[in-house]
N, C-alpha and C positions, 0 to 999 in steps of 0.2 A: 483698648484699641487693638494689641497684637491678638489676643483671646478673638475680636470679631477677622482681623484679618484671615486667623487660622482656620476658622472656622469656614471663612468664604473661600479658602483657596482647598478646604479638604472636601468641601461641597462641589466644589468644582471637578476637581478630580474624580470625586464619585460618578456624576454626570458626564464629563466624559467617558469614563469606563462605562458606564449604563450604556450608552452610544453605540459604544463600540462593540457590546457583546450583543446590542440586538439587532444591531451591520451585519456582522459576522453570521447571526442565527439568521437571519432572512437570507442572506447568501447559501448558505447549507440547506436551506431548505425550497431554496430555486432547483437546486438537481434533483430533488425528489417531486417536482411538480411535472418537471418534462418527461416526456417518454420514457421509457428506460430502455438501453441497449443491451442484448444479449451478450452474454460472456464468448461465447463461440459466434458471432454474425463473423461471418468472412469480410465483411466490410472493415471490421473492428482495424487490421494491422493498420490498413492505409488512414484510415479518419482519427487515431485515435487523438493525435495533436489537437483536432479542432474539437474533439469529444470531453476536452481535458473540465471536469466539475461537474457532468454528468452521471448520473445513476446507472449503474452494471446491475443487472440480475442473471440468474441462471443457476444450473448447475456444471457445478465445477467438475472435470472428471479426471484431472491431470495435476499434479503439480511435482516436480523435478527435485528440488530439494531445500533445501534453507539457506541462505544467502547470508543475512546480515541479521541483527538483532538489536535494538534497541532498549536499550536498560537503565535502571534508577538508583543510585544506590545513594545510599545514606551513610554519612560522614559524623560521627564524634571525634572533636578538638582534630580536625584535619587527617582523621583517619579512619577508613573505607570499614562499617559495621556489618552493611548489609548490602547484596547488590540484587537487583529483582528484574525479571523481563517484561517489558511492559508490550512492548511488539513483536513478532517473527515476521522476516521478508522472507517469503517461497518466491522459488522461482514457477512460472506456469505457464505453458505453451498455449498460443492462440493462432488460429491459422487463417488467411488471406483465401480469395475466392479460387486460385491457382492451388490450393492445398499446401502452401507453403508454412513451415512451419516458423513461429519468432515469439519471443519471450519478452514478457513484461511480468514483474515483481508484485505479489498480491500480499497486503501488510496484515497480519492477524494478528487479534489478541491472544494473550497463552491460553485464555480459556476455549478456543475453538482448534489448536495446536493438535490434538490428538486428531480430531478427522481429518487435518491437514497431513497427518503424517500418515496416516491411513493409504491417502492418495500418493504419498511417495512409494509408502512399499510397493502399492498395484502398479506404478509409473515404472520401476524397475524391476516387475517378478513376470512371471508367465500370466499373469490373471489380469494385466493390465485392462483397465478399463472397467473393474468387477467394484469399484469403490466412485464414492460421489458425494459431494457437499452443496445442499444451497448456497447460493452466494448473493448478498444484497449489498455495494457495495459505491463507491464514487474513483470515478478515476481523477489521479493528478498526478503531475509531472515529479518523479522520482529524483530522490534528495540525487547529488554529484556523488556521493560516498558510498550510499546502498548501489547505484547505477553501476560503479564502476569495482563494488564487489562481483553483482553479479556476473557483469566481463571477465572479471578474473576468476569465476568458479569453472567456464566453459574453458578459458585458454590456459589455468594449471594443468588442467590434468587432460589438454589438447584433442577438444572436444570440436574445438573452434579455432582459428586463427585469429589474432587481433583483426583482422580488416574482418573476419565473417563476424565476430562478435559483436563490431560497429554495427553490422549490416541487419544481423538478428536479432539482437538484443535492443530491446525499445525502452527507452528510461521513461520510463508511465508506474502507476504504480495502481492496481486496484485496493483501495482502502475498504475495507472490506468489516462492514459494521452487524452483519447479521450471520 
């Protein structure tokens, strides 16, 4: 009797997860049915709220610096073996129809890390603008933690003031899968 109970209740769990991974996979693949929005459309700063699960394409030709990083690390008997990066948040300017410029966080993997960094040196040398990455990517609302690194990258080293960093800095984030 407990052998079929267990049996019904691990069945069931399986089937809910089954559920839930192909909720989740039909939702990720709603943003890839609709349009896609350019990475520089001037529209992008003001919409990007209601753009939030939408597909970004373009070429990227800007990005500021590296913000935050996300990482994995592996623990034997409670203690830290290995740690690996599994994301990089750049920071990358996108501008409104008025040429105004504001920042939203675009999240990569470390394997596309090197073109991203590419665009930091052209972002800060005389050649700006000589570097560029496709970008095929989903926008969503930036964790509280990376958001409010990036605030703090413009206002240490007072690039920004806390009110302008509210103002410029947009907590979006382009997930950036290609």
């Amino acid at each position: 009797m407990k052998l079929k109970m267990r049996t019904a209740l691990i069945g069931f769990l399986f089937a809910v997860a089954g559920i839930y991974l192909l909720v989740t996979g039909i939702i990720d693949r709603q943003a890839y049915k609709q349009e896609p929005v350019d990475v520089y459309d001037t529209q992008l700063p003001a919409q990007i709220g209601e753009l939030v699960g939408r597909r970004v394409t373009g070429e990227l030709g800007y990005a500021v610096d590296i913000c935050a990083e996300k990482t994995t690390s592996k623990k034997v008997f409670g203690i830290t073996t290995s740690t690996k990066s599994d994301l990089l948040y750049y920071i990358v300017p996108i501008w409104d129809a008025n040429n105004e410029m504001y920042f939203v966080t675009a999240a990569v993997s470390t394997a596309k890390s090197g073109e991203m960094d590419s665009l930091v040196e052209a972002f800060w040398s005389e050649d700006e603008g000589s570097a560029s990455t496709d970008v095929d990517g989903v926008i969503s609302k930036t964790n509280k933690e990376v958001a409010q690194f990036m605030k703090e990258w413009f206002t240490s080293d007072g690039y920004f003031t806390a009110a302008e960093a509210e103002k410029y800095c947009l907590p979006y984030t382009i997930s950036i899968t290609a």
